[in-house]
Structures are given as C-alpha cells and as structure tokens.
C-alpha positions as CSV (number, residue, x, y, z in Angstrom):
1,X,-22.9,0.7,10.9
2,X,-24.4,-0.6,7.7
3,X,-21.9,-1.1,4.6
4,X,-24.5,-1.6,1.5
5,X,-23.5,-4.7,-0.2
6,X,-24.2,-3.2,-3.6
7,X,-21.5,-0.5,-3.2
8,X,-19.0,-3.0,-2.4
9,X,-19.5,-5.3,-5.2
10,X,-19.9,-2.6,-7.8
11,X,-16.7,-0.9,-6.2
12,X,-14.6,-4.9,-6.5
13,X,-16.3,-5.7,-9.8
14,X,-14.2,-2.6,-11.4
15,X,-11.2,-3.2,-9.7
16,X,-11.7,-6.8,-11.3
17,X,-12.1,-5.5,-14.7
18,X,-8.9,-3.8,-14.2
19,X,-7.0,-6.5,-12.1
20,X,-6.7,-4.3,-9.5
21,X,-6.8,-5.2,-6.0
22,X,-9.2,-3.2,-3.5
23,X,-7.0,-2.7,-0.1
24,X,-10.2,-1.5,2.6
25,X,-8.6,1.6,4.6
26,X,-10.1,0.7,7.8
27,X,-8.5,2.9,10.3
28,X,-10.7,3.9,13.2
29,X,-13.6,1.8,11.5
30,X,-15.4,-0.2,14.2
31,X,-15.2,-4.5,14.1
32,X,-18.1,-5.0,13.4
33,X,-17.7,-3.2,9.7
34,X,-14.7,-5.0,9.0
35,X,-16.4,-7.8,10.1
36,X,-19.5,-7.2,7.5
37,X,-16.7,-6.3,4.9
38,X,-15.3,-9.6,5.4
39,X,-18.7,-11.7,5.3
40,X,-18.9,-9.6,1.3
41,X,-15.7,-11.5,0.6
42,X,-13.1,-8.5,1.5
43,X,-9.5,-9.9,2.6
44,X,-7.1,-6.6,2.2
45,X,-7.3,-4.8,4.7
46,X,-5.4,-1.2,4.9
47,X,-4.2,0.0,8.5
48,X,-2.7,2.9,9.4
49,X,-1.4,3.1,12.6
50,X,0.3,-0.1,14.3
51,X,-1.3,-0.6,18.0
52,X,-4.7,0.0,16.5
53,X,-3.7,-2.8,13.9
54,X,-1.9,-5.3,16.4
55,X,-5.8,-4.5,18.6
56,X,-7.9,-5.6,15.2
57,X,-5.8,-8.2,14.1
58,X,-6.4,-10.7,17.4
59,X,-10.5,-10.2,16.6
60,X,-10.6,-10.5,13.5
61,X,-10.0,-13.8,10.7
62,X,-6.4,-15.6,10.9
63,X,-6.5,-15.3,6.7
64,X,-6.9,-11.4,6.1
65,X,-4.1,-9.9,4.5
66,X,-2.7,-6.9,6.6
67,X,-1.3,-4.0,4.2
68,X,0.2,-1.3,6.7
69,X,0.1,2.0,5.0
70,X,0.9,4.5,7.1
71,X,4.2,5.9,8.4
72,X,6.2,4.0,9.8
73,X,8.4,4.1,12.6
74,X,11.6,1.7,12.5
75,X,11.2,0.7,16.1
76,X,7.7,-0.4,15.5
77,X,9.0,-2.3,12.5
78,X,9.6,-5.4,15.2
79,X,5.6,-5.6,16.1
80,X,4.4,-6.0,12.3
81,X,6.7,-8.1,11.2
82,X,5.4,-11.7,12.4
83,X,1.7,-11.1,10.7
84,X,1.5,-8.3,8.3
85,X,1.5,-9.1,4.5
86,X,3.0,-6.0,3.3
87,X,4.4,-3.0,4.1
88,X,3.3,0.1,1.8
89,X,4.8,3.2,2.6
90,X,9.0,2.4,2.7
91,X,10.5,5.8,2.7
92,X,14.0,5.6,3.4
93,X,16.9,2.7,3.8
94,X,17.1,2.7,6.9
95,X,13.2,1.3,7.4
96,X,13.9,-1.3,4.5
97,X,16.8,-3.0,6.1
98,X,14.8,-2.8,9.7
99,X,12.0,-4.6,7.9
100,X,14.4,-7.0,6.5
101,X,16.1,-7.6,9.7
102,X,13.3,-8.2,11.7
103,X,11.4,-10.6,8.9
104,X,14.9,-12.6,9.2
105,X,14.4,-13.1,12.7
106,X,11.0,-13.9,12.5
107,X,12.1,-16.8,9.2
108,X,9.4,-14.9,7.1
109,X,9.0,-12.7,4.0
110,X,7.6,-9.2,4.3
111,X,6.5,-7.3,0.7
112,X,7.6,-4.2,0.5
113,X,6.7,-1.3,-1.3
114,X,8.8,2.1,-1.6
115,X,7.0,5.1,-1.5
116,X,7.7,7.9,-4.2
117,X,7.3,11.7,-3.6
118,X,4.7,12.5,-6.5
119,X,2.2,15.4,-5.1
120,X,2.9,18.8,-4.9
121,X,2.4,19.1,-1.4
122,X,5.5,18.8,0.4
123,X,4.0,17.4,4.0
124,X,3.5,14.1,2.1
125,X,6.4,11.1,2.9
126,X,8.1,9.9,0.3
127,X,11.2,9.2,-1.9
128,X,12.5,11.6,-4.4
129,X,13.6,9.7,-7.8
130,X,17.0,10.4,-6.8
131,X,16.5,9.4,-3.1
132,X,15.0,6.0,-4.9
133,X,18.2,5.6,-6.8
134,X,20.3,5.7,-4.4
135,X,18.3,3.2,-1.8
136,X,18.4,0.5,-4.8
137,X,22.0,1.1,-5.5
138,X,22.5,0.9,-2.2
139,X,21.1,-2.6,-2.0
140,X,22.0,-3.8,-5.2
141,X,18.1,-3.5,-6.8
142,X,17.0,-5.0,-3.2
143,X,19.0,-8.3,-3.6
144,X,20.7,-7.9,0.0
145,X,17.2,-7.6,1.1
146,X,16.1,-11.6,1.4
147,X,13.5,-10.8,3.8
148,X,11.3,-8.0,2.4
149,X,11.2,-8.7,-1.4
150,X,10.5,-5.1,-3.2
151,X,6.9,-6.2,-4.7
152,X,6.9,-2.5,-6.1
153,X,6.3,1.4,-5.3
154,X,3.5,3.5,-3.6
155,X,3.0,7.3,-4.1
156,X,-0.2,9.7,-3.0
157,X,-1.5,12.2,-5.6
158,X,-1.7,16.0,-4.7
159,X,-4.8,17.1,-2.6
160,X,-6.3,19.2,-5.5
161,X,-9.7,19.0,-7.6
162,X,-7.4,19.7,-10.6
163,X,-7.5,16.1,-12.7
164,X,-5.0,17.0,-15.2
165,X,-2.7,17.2,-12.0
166,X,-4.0,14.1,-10.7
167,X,-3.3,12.5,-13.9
168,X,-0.1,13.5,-14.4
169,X,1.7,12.7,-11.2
170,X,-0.2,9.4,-11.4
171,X,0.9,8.7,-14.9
172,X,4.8,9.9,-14.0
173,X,4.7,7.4,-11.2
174,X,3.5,4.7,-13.7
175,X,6.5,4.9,-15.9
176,X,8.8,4.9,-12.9
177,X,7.4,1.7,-12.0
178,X,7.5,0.5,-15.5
179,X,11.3,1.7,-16.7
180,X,12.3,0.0,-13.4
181,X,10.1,-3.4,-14.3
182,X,11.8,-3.6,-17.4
183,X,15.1,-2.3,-16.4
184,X,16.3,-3.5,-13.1
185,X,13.8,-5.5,-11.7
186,X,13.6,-7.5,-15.2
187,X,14.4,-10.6,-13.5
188,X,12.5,-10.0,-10.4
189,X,9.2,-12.6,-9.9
190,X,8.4,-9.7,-7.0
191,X,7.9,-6.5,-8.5
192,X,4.9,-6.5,-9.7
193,X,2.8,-3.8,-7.9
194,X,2.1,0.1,-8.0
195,X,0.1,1.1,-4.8
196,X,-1.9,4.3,-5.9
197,X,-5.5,5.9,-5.5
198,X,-7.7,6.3,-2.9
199,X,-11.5,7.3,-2.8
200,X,-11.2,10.2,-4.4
201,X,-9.2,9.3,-6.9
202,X,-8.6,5.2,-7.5
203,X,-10.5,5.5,-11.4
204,X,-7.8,7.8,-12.1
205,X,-5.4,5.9,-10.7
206,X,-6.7,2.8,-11.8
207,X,-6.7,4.2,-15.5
208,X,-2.9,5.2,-15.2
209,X,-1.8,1.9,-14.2
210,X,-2.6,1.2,-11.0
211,X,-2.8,-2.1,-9.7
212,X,-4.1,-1.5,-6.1
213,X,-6.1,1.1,-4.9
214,X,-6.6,2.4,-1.0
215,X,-10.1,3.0,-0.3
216,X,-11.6,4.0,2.5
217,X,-14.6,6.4,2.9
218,X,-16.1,5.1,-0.3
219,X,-16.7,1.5,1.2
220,X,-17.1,2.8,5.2
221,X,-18.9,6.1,4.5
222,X,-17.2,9.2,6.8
223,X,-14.2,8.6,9.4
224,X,-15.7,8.0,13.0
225,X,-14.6,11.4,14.5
C-alpha cells in the first residue's frame, strides 16, 4: 500500500491552520502503512478495537500517541491503560471510574473524553446531555477522577448527505463543550478538547470548532475488506 505524501501533508497543513490535531483511524490498516504514515511525521494514531491495538502497538514506535476510539468494554479497560494516551469514546460512569481505577494502579494519567449522543441515528453510543449531567455531578466535574483527567467530549454526526444537519449537530456539540469550558471546567488545565469529524466530514467539523478530527479512508484509501 502506497499513502501519497502530498495528501497527507495537504490534509495536516489544514488541520494546522485550524490547530487541529489529525488522529489517523488505522483499524485493519496493514504495518507497513502506519509505518509510511509515521516516516510523513504522523504520531496520533486512532484504534478501534483493543487486541488489534495491543498487536500494533509492540511493532510499531515507543512515541506514538494511542487514541482508542471505539467502544469500550470495562473489562478491557485493564489492557489499555499502561500505554494508551487517551480514551475517546467514554459513554457511561461506570467506564470512567474503571479507567480511573485501573490508571491508579498502573501510577499513570489516562485523558478522557465523554462521548455525547449528537446524530440522529440511534445505533450510535453516546451520552444524552442529561445522562452527561448527571455522570459530572456524580463526580463532582471529574475531580474524584485523579487518574483519567476529562481533557473534553467526543460526538459522531448523523450518517446523512444533508450539511445543514451535519452542521447543526456539530455546532450543538460545540456549545456544549464551550458552556461547560467556561462553566464548570473554568478552572480545569484538562479540558481542552472536542473530538469530532471524520473523512467525510472533519472541514465541517473543523469549521464548528473542532479541535481533533478522526480520519481514516481519506489518508489510507478504502478499509482492507
């Protein structure tokens, strides 16, 4: 597999322009493309599904920065823990205080970001705002939480050609993330990311506030079937 250098830079050089960090979505991409990502300059790296990530991780360089984004499963919490930089996809308390249990054991921070219901579709994970409420009042804004800081909040747009749509649940989730910056996490050095936009959708994203997009296909070309 070839990844055209010229892609890669033009796709980094807007995320620059934006501040936005590019997190590769490499799930069931071959070494040897992460590898050529990594020889570009690439360190985020997106997986989604744990044993595939604890596999890459041992082949690949000791300085990438693992972002786990898929659903996660609170008794796989225990494997990421001693390597992964942050956890994208939080979706309920439960998984929050596993992460923060296990990261205690293992003396090491984990990021954490919780994931907000914004698409239509209603297969899609995710916190409702009221769900989200209650998880931060449960935890006092996250401060029993020592071991996975909240860095911020993650949410996946609605499968649909429809940009207004697109636009809207994006720019919703945006002033979530911005009432709680300036509200309860006012003090916080850690929350300081929104986790939105993908391929098909990161300039959208990325022009309602993102400040990291997930992208996959447009970097690796088609999913290896």
């Amino acid at each position: 597999m070839v990844i055209d250098l010229t892609a890669w830079q033009q796709l980094q050089q807007e995320c620059n322009a934006s501040g936005v960090t590019m997190v590769a979505v490499s799930k069931t991409q071959p070494i040897e493309a992460m590898e050529r990502l990594y020889s570009y300059g690439q360190r985020d790296f997106g997986e989604n599904y744990v044993q595939e990530l604890l596999q890459k991780k041992d082949l690949l360089p000791s300085d990438i920065r693992w972002h786990f984004i898929g659903h996660l499963q609170t008794n796989k919490v225990k494997l990421l823990v001693p390597f992964v930089y942050r956890i994208h996809g939080v979706d309920s308390l439960r998984l929050w205080q596993a992460i923060d249990r296990q990261a205690g054991m293992a003396n090491r921070s984990v990021g954490c970001l919780l994931q907000v219901h914004i698409a239509r579709e209603e297969t899609k994970f995710g916190l409702s705002h009221e769900e989200l409420n209650q998880v931060l009042d449960a935890t006092h804004n996250g401060e029993t939480l020592a071991y996975a800081p909240l860095c911020g909040l993650m949410g996946m747009a609605s499968m649909t050609e429809e940009v207004v749509q697109i636009q809207e649940e994006f720019r919703g989730l945006h002033r979530l993330f911005q009432s709680l910056k300036a509200g309860r996490f006012a003090d916080s050095r850690d929350f300081h990311s929104l986790s939105m936009g993908m391929s098909g959708d990161f300039r959208i994203a990325i022009e309602e506030g993102s400040t990291q997009v997930r992208i996959g296909s447009l970097l690796f070309g088609p999913r290896p079937q």
